[in-house]
C-alpha positions in Angstrom: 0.0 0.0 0.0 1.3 3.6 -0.4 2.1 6.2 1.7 -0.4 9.0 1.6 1.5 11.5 3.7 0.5 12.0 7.7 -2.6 10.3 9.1 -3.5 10.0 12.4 -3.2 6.5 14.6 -4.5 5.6 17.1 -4.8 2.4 19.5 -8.1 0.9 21.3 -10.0 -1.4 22.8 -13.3 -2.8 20.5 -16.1 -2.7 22.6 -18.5 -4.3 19.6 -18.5 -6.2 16.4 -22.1 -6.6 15.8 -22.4 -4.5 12.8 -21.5 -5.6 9.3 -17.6 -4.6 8.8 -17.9 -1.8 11.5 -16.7 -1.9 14.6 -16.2 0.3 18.0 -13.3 1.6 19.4 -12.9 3.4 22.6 -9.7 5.2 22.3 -8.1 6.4 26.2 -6.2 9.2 27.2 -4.9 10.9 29.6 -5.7 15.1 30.3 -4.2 17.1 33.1 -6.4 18.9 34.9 -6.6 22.3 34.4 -6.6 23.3 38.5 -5.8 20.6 40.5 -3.2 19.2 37.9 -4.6 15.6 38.3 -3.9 13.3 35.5 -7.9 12.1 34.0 -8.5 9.0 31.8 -11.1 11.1 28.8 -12.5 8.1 26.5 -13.2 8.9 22.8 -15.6 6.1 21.5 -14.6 5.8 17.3 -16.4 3.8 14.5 -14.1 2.1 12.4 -14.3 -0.1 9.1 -13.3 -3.7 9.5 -13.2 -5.2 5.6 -12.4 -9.0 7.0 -14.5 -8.7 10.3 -11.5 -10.2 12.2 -12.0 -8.5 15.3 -12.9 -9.1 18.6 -14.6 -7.3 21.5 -11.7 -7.1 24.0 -8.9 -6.9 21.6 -6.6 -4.0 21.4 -6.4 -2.7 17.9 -5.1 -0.3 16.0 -7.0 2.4 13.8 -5.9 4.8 11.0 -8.0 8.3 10.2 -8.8 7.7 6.4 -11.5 9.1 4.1 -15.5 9.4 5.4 -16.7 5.2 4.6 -20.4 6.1 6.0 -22.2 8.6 8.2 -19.8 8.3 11.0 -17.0 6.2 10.0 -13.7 7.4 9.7 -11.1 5.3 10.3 -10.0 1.9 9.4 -9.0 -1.4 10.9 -5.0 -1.6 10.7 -4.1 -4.7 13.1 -4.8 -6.5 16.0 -2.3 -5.1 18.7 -3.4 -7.7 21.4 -6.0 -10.1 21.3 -8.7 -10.4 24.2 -8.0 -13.3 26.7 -11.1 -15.7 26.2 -12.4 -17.1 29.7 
């Protein structure tokens, strides 16, 4: 594949699968607050297209910003960073 210049990635946890070759990311980070200088976790929830449908929920995946796909997907399924431990 080429290179397209700069996009943004970003790594997450899939919190569903249901949809056809969409899933759900929730993205964490962590903001300093702005008085009491306390480190928050701030979750950003993303919709991302998954061609093969080879994700889990649980796994830790990573996501690339690419063009609008639907309404409100854009980004893309890159990889599986860490697959969720089944019980």
């Amino acid at each position: 594949m080429a290179e397209r210049g700069h996009r943004k990635v970003r790594e997450g946890r899939v919190l569903s699968n249901k949809m056809d070759k969409s899933i759900s990311v929730a993205v964490e980070r962590l903001v300093k607050h702005p008085i009491y200088g306390r480190y928050i976790r701030r979750t950003t929830k993303l919709m991302a297209h998954d061609e093969e449908q080879t994700c889990q929920v649980g796994d830790i995946v990573r996501v690339v910003e690419t063009r609008p796909t639907s309404k409100q997907k854009r980004w893309r399924f890159v990889d599986v960073v860490r697959r969720a431990e089944s019980v």
